[in-house]
Backbone as JSON, one array per atom type, in Angstrom:
{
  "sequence": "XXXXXXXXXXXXXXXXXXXXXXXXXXXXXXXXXXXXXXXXXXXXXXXXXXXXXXXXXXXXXXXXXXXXXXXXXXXXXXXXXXXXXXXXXXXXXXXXXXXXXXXXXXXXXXXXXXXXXXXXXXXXXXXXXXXXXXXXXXXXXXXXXXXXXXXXXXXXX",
  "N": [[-11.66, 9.63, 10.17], [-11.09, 5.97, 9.43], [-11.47, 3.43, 11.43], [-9.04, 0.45, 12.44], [-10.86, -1.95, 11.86], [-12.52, -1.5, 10.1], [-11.14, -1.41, 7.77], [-10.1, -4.0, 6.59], [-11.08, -7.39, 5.5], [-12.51, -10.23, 7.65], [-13.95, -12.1, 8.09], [-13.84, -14.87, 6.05], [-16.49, -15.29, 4.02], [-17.85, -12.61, 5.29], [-18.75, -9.5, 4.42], [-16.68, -6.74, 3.92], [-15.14, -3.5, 4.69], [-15.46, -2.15, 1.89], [-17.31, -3.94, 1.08], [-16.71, -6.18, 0.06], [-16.01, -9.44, -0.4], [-13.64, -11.61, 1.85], [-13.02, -14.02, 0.0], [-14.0, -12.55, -2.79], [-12.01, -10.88, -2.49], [-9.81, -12.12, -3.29], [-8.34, -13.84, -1.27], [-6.68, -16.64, -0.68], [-5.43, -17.82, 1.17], [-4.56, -18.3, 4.73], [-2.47, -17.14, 7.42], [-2.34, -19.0, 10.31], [-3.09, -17.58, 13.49], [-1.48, -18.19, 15.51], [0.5, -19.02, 14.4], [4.16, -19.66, 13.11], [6.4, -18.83, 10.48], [8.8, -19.27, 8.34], [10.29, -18.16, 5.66], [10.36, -17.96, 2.19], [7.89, -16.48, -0.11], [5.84, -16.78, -2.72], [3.02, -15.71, -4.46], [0.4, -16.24, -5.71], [-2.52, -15.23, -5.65], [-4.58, -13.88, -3.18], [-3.73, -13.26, 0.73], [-4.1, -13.96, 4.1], [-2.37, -12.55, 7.18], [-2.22, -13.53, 10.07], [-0.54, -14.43, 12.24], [3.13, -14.47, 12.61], [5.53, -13.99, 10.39], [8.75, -14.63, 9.08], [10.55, -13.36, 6.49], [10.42, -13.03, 2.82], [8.42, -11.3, 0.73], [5.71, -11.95, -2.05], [3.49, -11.1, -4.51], [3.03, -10.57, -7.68], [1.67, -7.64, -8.98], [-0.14, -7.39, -11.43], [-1.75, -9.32, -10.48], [-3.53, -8.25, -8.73], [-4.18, -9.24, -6.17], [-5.02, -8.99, -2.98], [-2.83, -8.41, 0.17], [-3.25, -8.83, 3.1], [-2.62, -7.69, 6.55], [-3.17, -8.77, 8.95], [-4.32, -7.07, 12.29], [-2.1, -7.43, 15.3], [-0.52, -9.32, 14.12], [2.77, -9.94, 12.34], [5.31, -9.27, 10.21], [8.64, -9.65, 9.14], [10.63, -8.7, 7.08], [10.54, -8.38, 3.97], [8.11, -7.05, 1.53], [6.22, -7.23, -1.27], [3.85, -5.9, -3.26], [0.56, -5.87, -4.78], [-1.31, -4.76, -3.68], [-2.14, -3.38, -0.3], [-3.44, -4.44, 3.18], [-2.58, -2.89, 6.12], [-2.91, -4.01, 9.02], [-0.96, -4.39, 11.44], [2.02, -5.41, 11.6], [5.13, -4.36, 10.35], [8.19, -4.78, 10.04], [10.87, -3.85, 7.79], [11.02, -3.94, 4.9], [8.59, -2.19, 2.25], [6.35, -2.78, -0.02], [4.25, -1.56, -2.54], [1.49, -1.08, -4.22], [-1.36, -0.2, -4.23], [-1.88, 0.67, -0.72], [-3.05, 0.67, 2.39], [-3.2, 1.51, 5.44], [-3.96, 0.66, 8.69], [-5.21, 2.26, 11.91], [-3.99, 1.21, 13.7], [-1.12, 0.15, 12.42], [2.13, 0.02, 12.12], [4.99, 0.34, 10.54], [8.14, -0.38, 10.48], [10.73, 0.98, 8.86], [10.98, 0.99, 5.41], [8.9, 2.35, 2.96], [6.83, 2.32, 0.08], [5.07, 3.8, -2.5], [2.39, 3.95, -4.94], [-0.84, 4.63, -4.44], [-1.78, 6.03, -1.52], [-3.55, 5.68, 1.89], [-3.8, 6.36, 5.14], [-4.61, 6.25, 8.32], [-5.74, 7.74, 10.65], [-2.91, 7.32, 13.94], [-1.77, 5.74, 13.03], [1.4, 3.77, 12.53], [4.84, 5.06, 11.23], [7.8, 4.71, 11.17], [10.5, 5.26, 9.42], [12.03, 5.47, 5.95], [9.27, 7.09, 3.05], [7.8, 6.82, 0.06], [6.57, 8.05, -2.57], [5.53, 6.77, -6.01], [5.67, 7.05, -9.19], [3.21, 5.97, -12.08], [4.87, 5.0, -13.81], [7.25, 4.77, -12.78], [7.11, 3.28, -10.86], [7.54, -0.56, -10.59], [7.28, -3.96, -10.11], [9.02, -6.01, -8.93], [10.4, -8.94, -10.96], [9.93, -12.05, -10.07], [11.42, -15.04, -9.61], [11.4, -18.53, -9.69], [13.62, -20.97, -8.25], [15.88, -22.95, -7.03], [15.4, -25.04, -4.51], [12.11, -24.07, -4.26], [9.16, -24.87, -3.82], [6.03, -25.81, -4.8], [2.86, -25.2, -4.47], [-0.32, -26.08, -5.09], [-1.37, -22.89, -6.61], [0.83, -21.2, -4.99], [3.58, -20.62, -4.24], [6.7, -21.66, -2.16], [9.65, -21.29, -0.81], [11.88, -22.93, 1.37]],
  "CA": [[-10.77, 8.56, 9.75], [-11.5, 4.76, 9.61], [-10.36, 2.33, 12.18], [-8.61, -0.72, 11.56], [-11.8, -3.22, 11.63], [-13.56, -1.42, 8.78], [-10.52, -1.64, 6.61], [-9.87, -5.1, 6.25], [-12.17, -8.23, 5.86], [-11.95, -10.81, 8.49], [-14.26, -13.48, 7.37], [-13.94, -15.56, 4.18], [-18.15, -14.66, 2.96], [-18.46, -11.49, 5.3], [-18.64, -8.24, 3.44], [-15.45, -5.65, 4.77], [-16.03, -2.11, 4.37], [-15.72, -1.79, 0.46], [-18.8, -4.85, 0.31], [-15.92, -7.47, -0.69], [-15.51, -10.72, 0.95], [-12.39, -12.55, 1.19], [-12.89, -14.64, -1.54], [-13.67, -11.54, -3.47], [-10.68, -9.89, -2.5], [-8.67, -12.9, -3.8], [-7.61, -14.3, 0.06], [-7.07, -17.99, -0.51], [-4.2, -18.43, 2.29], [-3.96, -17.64, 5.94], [-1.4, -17.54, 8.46], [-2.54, -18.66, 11.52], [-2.68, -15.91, 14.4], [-0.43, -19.04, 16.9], [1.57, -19.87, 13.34], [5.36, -18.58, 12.76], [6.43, -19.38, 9.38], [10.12, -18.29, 7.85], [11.12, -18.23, 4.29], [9.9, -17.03, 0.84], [6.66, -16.86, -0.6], [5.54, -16.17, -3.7], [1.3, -15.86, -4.41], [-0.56, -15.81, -7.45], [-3.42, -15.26, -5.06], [-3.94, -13.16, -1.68], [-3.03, -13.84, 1.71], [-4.46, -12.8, 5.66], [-1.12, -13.05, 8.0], [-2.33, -13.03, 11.43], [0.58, -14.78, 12.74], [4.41, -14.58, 12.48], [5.62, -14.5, 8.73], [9.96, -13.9, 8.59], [11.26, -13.93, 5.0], [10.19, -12.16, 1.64], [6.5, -12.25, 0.26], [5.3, -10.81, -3.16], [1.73, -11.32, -5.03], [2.41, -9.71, -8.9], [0.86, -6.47, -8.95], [-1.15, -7.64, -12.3], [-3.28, -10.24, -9.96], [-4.55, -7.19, -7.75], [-4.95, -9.7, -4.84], [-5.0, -8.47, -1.61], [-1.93, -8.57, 1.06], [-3.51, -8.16, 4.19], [-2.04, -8.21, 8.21], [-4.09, -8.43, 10.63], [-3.76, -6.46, 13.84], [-1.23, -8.54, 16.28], [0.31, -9.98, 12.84], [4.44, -9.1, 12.42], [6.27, -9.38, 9.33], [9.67, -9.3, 9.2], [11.37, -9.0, 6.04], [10.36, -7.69, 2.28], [6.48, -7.35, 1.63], [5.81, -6.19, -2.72], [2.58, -6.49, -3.73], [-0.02, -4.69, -5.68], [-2.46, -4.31, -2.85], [-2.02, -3.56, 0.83], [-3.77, -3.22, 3.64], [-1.89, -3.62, 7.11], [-3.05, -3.19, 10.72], [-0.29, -5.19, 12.07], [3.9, -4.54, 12.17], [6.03, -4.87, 9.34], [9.93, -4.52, 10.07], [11.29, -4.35, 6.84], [10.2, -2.68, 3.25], [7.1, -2.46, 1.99], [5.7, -1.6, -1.33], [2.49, -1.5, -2.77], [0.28, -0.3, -5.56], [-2.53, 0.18, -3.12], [-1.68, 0.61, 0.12], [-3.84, 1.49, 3.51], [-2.46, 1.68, 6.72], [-5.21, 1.21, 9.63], [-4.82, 3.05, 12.76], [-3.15, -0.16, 14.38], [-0.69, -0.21, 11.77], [2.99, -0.04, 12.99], [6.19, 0.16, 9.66], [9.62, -0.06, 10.73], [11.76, 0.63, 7.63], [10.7, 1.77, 3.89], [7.6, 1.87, 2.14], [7.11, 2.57, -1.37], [3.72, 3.43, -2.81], [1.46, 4.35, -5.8], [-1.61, 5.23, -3.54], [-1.7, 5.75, 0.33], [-4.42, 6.1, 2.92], [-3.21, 6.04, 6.44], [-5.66, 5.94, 9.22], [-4.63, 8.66, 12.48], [-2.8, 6.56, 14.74], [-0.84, 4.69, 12.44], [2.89, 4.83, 12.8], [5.72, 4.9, 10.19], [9.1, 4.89, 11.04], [11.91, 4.85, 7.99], [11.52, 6.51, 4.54], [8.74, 6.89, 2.71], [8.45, 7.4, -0.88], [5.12, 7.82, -3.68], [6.08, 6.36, -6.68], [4.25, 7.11, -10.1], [2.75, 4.48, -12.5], [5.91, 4.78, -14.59], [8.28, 4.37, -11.64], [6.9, 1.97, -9.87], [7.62, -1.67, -11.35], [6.93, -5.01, -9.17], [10.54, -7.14, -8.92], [10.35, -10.17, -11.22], [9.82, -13.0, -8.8], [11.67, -15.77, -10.17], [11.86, -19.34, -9.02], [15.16, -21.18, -7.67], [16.2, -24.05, -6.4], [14.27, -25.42, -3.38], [10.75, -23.7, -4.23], [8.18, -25.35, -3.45], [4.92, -25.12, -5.76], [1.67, -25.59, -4.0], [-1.15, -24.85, -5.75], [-0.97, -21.05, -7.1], [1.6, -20.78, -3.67], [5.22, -21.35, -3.99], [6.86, -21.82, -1.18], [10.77, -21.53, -0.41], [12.37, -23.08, 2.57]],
  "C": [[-11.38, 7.21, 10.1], [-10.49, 4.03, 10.84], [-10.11, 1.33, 11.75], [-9.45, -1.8, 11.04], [-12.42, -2.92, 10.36], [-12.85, -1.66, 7.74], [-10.06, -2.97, 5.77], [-11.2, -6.16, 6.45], [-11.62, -8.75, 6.99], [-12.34, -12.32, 8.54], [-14.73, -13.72, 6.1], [-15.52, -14.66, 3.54], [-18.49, -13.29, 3.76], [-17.89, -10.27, 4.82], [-17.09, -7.33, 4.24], [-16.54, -4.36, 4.03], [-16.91, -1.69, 3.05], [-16.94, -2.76, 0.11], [-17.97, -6.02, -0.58], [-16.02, -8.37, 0.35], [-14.06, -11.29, 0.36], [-12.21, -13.11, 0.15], [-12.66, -13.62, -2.65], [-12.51, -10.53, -3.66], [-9.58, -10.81, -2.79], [-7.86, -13.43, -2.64], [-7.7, -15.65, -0.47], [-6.1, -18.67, 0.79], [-4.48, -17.42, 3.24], [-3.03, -18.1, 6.51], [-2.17, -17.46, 9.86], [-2.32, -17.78, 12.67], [-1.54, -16.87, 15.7], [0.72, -19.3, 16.04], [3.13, -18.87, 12.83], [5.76, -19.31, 11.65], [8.4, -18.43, 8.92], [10.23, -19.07, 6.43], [10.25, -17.58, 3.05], [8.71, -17.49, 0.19], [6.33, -16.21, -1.32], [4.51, -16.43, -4.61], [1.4, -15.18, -5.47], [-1.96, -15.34, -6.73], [-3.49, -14.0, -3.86], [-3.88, -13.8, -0.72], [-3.39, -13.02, 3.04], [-3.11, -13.23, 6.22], [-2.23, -12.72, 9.1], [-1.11, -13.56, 12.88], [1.77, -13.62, 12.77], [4.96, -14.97, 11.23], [7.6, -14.11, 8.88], [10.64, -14.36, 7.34], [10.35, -12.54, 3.82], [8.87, -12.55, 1.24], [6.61, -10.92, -0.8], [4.34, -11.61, -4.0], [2.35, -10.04, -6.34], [1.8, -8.41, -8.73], [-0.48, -6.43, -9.51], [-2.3, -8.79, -11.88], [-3.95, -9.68, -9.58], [-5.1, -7.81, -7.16], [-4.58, -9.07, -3.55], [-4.12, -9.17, -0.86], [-2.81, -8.22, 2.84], [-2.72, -8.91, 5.65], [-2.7, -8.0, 9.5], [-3.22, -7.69, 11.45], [-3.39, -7.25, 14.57], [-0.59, -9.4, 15.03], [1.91, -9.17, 13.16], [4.57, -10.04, 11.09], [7.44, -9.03, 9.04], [10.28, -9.91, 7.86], [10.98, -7.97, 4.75], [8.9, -8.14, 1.85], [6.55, -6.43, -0.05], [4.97, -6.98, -2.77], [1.5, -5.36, -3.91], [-0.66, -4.13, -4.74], [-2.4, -4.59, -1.5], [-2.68, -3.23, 1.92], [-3.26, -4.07, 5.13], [-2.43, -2.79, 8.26], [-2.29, -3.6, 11.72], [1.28, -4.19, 12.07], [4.36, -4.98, 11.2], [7.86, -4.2, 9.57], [10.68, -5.08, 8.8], [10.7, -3.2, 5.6], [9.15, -3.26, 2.83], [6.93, -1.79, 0.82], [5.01, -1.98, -2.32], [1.67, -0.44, -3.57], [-0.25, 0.66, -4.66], [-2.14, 0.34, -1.93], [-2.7, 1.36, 1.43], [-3.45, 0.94, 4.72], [-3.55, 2.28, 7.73], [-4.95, 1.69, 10.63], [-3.78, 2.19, 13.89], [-1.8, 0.02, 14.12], [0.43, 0.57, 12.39], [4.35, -0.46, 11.57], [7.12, 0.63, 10.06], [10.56, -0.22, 9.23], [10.93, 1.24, 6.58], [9.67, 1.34, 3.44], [7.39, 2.6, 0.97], [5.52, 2.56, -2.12], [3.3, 4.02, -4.06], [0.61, 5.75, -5.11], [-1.76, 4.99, -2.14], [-3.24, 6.21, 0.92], [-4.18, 5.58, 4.12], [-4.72, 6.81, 7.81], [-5.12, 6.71, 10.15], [-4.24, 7.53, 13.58], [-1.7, 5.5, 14.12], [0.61, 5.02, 12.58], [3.85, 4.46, 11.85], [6.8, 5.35, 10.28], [10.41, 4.64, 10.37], [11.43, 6.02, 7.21], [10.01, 6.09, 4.37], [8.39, 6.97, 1.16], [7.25, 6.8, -1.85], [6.03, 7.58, -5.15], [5.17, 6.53, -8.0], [4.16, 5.76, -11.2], [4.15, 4.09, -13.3], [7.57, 4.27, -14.13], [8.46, 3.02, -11.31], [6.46, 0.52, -10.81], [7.72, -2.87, -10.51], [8.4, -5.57, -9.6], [9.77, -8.53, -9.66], [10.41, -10.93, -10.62], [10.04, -14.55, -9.76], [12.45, -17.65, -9.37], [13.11, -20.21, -8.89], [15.11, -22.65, -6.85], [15.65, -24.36, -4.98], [13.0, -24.5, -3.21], [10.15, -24.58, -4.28], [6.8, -25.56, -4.24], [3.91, -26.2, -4.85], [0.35, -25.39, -4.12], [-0.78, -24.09, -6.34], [0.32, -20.68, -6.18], [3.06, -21.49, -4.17], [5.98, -20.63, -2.81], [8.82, -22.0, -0.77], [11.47, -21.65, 1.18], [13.58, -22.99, 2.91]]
}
């Protein structure tokens, strides 16, 4: 089994396991690993958390950018997005095209997937539930009154 460092990148130009770099994997936003952030976010792009994220986050499925959480990251709330790979804590639902779960990796609550690869060590407490291509449909993500638009990033506070 892989451990959590090989599964995720960590810097912007160096290669991760698969021979992508951040950029390549569509990261244009981080969350600082000191930064707590609350409310709704909704990426045309991908995204490293290494912080504190509480609120809802979803990335399209059809961008196929990368969700990733660092190890010592927490997310609390509602995580959809095409492509996941978490070595951190998510309290809340989760659900994901792609999904890989590194040995770090720590889900309280529901996760919802396409494809899985879970790393020994990883832990998953709630439901779980594989979903096939015909099932599984990304939530329209539709903007609302105090969004934010920043860039590709919108931003609800």
């Amino acid at each position: 089994m892989s451990d959590a460092k090989s599964l995720v990148p960590f810097a912007k130009q160096r290669a991760n396991a698969h021979g992508k770099t951040a950029t390549q994997e569509g990261i244009t936003s981080l969350l600082a690993k000191s930064a707590r952030l609350e409310g709704n976010l909704i990426l045309q792009e991908g995204v490293k958390i290494d912080g504190h994220f509480i609120g809802n986050l979803s990335i399209p499925e059809e961008h196929e950018h990368l969700f990733m959480l660092a190890e010592g990251g927490l997310v609390e709330g509602t995580v959809t997005v095409g492509r996941a790979h978490v070595a951190g804590r998510i309290n809340g639902k989760l659900t994901a095209g792609s999904l890989v779960l590194a040995s770090t990796a720590r889900v309280d609550g529901e996760i919802a997937y396409k494809s899985i690869r879970i790393a020994e060590g990883a832990t998953i407490n709630g439901k779980i539930f594989k979903r096939s291509d015909a099932e599984f449909a990304m939530p329209n993500t539709e903007t609302a009154d105090g969004v934010v638009q920043i860039g590709k990033t919108a931003l609800k506070a």
